[in-house]
C-alpha positions as CSV (number, residue, x, y, z in Angstrom):
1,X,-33.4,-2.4,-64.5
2,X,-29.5,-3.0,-64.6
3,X,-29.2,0.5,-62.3
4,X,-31.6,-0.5,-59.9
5,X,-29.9,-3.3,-59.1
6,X,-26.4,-2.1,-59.4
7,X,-28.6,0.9,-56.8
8,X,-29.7,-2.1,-54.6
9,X,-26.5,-3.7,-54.9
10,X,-24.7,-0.6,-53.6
11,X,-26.9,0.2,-50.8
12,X,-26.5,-3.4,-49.4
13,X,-23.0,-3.4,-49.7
14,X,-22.1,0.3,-47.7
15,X,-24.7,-1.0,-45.4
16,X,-22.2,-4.0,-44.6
17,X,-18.8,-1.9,-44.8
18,X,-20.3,0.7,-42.6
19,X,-20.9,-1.8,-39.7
20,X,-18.8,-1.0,-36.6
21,X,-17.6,-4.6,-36.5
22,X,-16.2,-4.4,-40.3
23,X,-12.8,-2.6,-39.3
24,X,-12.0,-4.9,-36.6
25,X,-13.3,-8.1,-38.7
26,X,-10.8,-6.7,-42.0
27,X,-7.8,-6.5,-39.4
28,X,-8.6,-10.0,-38.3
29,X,-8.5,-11.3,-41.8
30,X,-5.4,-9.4,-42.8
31,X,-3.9,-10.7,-39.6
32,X,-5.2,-13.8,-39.3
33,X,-2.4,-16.6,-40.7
34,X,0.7,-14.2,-40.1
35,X,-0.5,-14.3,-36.1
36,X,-1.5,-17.7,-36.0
37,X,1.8,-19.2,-37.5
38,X,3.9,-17.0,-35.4
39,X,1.6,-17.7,-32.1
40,X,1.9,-21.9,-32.4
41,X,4.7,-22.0,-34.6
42,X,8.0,-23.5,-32.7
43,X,10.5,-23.0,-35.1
44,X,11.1,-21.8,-38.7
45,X,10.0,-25.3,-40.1
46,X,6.9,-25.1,-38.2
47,X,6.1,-21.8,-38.8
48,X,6.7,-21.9,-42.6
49,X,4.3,-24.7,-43.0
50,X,1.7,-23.1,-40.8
51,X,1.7,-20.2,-43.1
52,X,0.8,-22.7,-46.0
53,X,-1.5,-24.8,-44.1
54,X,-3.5,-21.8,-42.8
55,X,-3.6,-20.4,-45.6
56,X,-4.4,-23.4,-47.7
57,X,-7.3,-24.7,-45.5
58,X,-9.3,-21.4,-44.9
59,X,-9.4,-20.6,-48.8
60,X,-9.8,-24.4,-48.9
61,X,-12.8,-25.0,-45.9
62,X,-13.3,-21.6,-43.7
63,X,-14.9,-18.8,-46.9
64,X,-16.9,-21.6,-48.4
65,X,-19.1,-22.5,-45.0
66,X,-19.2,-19.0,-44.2
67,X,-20.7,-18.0,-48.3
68,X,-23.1,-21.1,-47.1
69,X,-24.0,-19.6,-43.8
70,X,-24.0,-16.2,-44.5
71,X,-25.8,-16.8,-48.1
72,X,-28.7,-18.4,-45.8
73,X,-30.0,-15.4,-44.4
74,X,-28.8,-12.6,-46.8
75,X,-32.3,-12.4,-48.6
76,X,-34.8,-10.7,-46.0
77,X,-38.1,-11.0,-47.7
78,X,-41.1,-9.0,-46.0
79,X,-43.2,-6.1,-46.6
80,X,-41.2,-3.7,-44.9
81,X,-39.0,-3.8,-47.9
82,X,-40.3,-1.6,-49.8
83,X,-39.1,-3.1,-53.6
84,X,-40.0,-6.4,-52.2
85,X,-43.8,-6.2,-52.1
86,X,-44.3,-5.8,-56.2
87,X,-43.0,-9.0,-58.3
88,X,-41.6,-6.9,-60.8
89,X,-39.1,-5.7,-58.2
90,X,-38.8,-8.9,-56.6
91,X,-35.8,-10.2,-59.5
92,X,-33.8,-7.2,-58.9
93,X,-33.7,-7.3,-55.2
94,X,-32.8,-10.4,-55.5
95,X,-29.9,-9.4,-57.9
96,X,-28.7,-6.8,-55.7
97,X,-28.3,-8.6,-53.0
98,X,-26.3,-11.0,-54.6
99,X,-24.1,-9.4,-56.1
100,X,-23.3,-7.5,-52.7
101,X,-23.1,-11.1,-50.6
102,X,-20.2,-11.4,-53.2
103,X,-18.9,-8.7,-52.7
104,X,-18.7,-8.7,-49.5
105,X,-17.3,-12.4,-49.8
106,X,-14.5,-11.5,-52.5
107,X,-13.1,-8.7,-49.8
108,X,-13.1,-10.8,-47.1
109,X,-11.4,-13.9,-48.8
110,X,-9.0,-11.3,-50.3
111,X,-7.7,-10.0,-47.3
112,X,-7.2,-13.3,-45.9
113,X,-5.6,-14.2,-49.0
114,X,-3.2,-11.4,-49.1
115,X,-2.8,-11.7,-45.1
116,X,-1.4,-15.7,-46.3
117,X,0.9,-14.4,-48.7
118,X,2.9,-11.7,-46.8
119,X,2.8,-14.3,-44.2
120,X,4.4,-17.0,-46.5
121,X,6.4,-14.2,-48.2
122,X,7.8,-13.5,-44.7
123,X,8.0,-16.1,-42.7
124,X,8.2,-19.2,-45.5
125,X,10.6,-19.6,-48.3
126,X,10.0,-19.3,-51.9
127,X,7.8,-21.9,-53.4
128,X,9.5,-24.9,-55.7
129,X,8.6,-25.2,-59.5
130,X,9.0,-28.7,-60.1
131,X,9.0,-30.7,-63.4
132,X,8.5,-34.0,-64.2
133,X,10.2,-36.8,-66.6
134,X,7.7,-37.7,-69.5
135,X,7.9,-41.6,-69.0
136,X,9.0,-43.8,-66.5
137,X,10.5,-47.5,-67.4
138,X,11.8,-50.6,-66.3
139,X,14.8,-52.3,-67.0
140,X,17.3,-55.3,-66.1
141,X,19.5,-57.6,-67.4
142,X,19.1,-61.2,-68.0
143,X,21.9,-63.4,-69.3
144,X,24.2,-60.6,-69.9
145,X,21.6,-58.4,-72.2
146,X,19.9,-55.4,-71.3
147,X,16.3,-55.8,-71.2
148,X,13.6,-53.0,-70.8
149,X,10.0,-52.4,-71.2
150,X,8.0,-49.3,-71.2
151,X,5.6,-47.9,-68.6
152,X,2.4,-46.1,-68.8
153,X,1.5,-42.5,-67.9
154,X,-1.4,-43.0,-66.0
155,X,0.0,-46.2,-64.1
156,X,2.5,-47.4,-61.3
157,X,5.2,-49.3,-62.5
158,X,6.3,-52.0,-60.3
159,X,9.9,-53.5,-60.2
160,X,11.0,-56.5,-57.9
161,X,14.4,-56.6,-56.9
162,X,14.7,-60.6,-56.7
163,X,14.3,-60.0,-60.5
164,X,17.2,-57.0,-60.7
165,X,14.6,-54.6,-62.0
166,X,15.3,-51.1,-62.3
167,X,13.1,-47.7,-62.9
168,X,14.4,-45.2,-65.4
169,X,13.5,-41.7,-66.0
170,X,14.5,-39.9,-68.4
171,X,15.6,-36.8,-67.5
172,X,14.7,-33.3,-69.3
173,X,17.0,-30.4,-69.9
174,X,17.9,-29.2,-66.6
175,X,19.9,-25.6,-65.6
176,X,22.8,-25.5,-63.6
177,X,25.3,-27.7,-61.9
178,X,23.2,-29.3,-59.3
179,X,20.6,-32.0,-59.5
180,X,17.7,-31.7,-57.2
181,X,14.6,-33.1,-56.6
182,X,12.1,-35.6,-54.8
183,X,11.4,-39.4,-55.3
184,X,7.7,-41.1,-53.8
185,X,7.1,-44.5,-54.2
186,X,5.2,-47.3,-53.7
187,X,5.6,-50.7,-51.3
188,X,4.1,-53.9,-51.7
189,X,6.0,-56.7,-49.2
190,X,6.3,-59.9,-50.2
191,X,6.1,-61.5,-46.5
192,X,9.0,-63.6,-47.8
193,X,11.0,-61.9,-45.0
194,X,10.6,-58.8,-42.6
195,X,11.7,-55.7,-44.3
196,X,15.4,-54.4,-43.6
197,X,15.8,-50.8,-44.6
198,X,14.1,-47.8,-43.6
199,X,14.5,-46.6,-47.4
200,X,14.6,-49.6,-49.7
201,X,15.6,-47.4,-52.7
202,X,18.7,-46.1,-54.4
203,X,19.1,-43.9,-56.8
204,X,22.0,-43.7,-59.5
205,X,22.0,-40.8,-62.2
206,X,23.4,-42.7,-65.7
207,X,25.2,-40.7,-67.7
208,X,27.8,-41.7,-70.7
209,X,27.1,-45.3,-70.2
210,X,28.5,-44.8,-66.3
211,X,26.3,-44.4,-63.2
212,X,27.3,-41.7,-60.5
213,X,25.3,-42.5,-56.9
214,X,23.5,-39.2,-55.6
215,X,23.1,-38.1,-52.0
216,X,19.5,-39.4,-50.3
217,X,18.0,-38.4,-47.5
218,X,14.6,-39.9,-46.3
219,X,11.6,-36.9,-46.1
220,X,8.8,-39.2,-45.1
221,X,8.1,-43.4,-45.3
222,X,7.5,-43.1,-49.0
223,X,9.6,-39.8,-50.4
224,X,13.0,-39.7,-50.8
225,X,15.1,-36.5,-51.4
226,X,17.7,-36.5,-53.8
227,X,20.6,-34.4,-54.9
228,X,24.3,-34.3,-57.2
229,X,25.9,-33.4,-60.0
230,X,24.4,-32.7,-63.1
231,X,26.5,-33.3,-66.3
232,X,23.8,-31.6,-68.5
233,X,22.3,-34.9,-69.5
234,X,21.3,-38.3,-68.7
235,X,18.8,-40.7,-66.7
236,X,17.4,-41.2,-63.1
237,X,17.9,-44.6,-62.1
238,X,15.7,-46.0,-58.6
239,X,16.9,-49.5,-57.3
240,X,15.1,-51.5,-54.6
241,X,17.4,-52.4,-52.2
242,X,15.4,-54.2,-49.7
243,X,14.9,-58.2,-51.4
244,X,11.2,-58.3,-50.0
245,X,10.0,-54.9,-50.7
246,X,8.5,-54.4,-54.7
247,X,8.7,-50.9,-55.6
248,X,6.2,-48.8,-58.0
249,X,6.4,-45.5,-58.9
250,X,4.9,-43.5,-61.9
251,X,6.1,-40.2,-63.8
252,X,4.0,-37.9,-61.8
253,X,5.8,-39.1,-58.6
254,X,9.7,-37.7,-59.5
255,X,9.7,-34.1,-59.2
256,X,13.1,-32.5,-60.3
257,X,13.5,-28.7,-58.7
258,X,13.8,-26.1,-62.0
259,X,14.0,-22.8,-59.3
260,X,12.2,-20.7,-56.6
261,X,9.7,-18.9,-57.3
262,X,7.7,-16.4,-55.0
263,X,4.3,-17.3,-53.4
264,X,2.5,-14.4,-54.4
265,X,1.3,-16.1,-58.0
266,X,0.0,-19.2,-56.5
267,X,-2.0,-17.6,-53.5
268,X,-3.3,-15.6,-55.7
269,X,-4.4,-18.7,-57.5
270,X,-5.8,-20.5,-54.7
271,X,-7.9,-17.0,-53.8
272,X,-9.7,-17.3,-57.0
273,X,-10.3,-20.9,-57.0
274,X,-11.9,-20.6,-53.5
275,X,-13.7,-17.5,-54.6
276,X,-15.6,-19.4,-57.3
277,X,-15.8,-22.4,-55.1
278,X,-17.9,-20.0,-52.4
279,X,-19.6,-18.1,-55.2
280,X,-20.9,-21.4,-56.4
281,X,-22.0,-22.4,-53.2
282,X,-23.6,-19.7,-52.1
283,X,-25.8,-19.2,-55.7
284,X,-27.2,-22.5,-54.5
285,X,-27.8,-21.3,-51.1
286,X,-29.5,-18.1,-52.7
287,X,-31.4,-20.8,-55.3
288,X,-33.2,-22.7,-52.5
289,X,-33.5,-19.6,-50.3
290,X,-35.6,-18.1,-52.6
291,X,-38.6,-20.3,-52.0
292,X,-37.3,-21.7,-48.8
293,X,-36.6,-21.1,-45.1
294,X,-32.7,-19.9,-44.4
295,X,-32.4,-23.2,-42.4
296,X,-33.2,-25.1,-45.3
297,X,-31.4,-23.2,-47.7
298,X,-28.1,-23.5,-45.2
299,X,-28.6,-27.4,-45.0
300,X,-28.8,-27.1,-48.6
301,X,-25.6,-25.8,-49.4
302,X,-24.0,-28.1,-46.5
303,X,-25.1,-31.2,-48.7
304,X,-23.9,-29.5,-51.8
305,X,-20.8,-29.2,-49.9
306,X,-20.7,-32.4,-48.6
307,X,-21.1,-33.9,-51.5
308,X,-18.6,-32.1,-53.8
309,X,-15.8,-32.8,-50.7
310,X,-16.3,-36.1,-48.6
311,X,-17.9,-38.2,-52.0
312,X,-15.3,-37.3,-54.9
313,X,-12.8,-38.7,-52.1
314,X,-14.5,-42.1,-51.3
315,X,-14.9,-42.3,-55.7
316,X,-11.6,-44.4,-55.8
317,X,-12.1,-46.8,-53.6
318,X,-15.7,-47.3,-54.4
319,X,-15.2,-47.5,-58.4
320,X,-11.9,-50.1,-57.4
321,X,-15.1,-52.0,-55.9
322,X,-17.1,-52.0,-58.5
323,X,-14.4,-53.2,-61.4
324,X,-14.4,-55.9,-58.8
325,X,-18.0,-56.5,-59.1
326,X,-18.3,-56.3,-61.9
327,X,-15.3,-59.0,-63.2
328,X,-17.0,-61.6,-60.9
329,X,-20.4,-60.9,-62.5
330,X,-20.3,-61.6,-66.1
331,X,-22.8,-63.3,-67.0
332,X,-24.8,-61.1,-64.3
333,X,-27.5,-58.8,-65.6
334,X,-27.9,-55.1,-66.5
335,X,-26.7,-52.4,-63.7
336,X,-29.8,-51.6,-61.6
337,X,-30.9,-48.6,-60.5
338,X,-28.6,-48.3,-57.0
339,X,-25.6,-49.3,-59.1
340,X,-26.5,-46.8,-62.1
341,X,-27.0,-44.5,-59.0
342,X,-23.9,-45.3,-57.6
343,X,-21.7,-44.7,-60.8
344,X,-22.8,-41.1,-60.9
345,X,-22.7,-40.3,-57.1
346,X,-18.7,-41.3,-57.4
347,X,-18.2,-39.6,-61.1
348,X,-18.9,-36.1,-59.2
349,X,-16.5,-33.1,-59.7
350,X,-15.0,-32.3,-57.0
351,X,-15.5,-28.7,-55.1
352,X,-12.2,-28.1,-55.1
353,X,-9.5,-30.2,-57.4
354,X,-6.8,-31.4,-55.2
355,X,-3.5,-30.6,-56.9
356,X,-3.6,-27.0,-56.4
357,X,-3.6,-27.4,-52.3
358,X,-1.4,-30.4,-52.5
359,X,1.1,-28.9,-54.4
360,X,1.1,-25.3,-52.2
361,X,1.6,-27.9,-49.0
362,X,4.0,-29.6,-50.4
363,X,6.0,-25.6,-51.2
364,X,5.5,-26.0,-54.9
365,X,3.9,-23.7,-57.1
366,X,0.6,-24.0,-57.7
367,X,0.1,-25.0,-61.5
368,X,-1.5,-23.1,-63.7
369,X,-4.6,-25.4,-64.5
370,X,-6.1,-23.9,-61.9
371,X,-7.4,-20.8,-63.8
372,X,-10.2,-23.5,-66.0
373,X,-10.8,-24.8,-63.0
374,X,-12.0,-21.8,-61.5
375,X,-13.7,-20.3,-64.6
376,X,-15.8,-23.8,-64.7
377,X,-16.9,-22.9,-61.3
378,X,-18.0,-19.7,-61.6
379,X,-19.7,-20.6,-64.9
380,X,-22.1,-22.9,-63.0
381,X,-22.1,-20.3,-60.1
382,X,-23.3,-17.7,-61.9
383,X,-25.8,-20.0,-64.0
384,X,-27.9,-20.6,-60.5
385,X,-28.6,-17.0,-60.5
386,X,-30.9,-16.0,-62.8
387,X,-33.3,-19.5,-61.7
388,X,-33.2,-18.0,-58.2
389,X,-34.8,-14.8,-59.3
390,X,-36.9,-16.0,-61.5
391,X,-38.1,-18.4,-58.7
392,X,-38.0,-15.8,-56.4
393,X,-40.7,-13.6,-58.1
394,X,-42.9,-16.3,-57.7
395,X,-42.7,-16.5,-53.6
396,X,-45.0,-15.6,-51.0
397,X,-43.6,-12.7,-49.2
398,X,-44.7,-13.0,-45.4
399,X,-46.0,-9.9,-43.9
């Protein structure tokens, strides 16, 4: 059985190489984000974040609609098919064109991929490895003694300046001479007064019981870039300036630079967490096309997609809700149906986890939690299979 379907497998597949399309369509890919970013890209800025974003968002977007589109009408069930006709055979057509479909897919989102990282190898710079302090505090001083009180890990910690409170980071062994990295924060105004500065924070590194200021420059409304000395120890200090601005911040949000590293590992991370993203997406496609219509099948794996994209991002908002809810109903009853419902539509997984892209568009490496991710994917991916041909025996095949 395994070589008929490896046989079926490799028919399908030098079918769909052998196209006269498929040379022109692998040059596109290959050529596809290097002449894009140098087509609309103005400058050097421009073009280096082109070369992420493009890359980013057709790993991220493009290969998973086309695995959904394409996986719609890549089973061709009639007569004329010779292994098609007998249910026996039925399983291992359906195997074999599977496993082609990926094929086909994994080539195609690997030349895109390696097309993205000459491009960012080229025309970008090498991407940041970042680290982060373990904790992040609060401090100030009332009536002349030093008072402080701990933050959480998974929380903002907010500080008002009309109270002289203070963040501190603690800062980890760091190599070199020079202190680099990236601040974002929080705002919340207190309408006491219109705000005055453009960046209402300042930021002192303590060291030896004296503060040095380092150099800021403002990135975007809520990041601030930072830079100075490094005496081979000490603590990150942020101080609102601004009297009616609070400001929170939390350990994930201060990124010290450790080096530069090439973009080569973290495309190639992003390639195979889109690759099990699509091969997930299009065993679902193949699950429903086996006793479905392709249009069906395709409107299938658009909800799936849907679902798994535009839902997990709503979950935070719509779970802030229902704490809400459900402090001003105490004494209500038990959760209904809808609101059971509702719990479980915004506890979904996402398709794709967000920190991966984020960090590539932000020129940071991509970390290496991505590999579970992925493997978690194809797991479930490669779990739809067997049900489809299974189900697929049992289908009518139309003459």
């Amino acid at each position: 059985m395994t070589g008929r379907v490896l046989a079926i497998a490799r028919a399908a597949l030098v079918e769909a190489l052998r196209a006269r399309l498929a040379p022109l369509g692998a040059l596109l890919l290959l050529a596809a984000v290097p002449a894009l970013a140098l087509l609309f890209g103005e400058n050097a800025d421009t073009r280096a974040w082109l070369t992420r974003s493009l890359t980013s968002e057709g790993l991220r977007v493009v290969f998973p609609l086309a695995s959904i589109l394409g996986g719609g009408f890549l089973l061709k069930p009639a007569l004329k098919r010779g292994w098609t006709v007998l249910p026996a055979r039925r399983a291992e057509y359906f195997a074999g064109t599977a496993l082609a479909g990926s094929a086909v897919l994994v080539l195609a989102a690997g030349l895109f991929a390696l097309g993205g990282a000459v491009a960012n190898h080229w025309l970008d710079q090498d991407l940041t490895l970042t680290r982060t302090p373990e904790t992040i505090s609060k401090q100030r001083v009332r009536d002349g003694v030093l008072q402080s009180a701990p933050g959480r890990e998974d929380a903002t910690t907010w500080v008002n300046p009309a109270d002289g409170e203070e963040l501190v980071a603690p800062l980890p062994a760091l190599q070199g001479d020079t202190l680099h990295g990236t601040f974002e924060f929080q705002l919340a105004w207190t309408g006491e007064a219109p705000p005055q500065d453009r960046s209402p924070v300042a930021i002192w590194l303590q060291s030896a019981g004296t503060r040095t200021p380092l150099q800021t420059s403002v990135q975007s409304r809520y990041r601030i870039r930072f830079e100075g000395a490094w005496p081979g120890e000490g603590s990150l200090v942020m101080q609102p300036t601004d009297p009616v601005m609070i400001v929170g911040s939390s350990p994930e949000r201060v990124r010290l630079e450790m080096e530069r590293v090439s973009p080569w590992g973290s495309v190639a991370r992003l390639f195979v967490l889109s690759c099990c993203a699509a091969l997930l997406c299009l065993a679902l496609v193949l699950l429903v096309r086996s006793l479905a219509t392709a249009p069906t099948a395709v409107l299938a794996g658009l909800l799936l997609f849907t679902a798994l994209t535009l839902l997990p991002s709503l979950a935070p908002t719509t779970r802030m809700a229902r704490d809400r809810r459900a402090a001003l109903e105490r004494g209500a009853a038990d959760a209904t149906l809808v609101k059971q419902l509702e719990a479980r539509v915004t506890d979904l997984p996402q398709l794709f986890p967000d920190v991966p892209f984020d960090e590539f568009l932000a020129a940071r490496v991509v970390p290496e939690e991505t590999w579970p991710a992925a493997a978690w994917r194809l797991l479930a991916g490669l779990a739809l299979l067997p049900v489809g041909a299974a189900m697929f025996r049992l289908r009518q095949i139309a003459k």
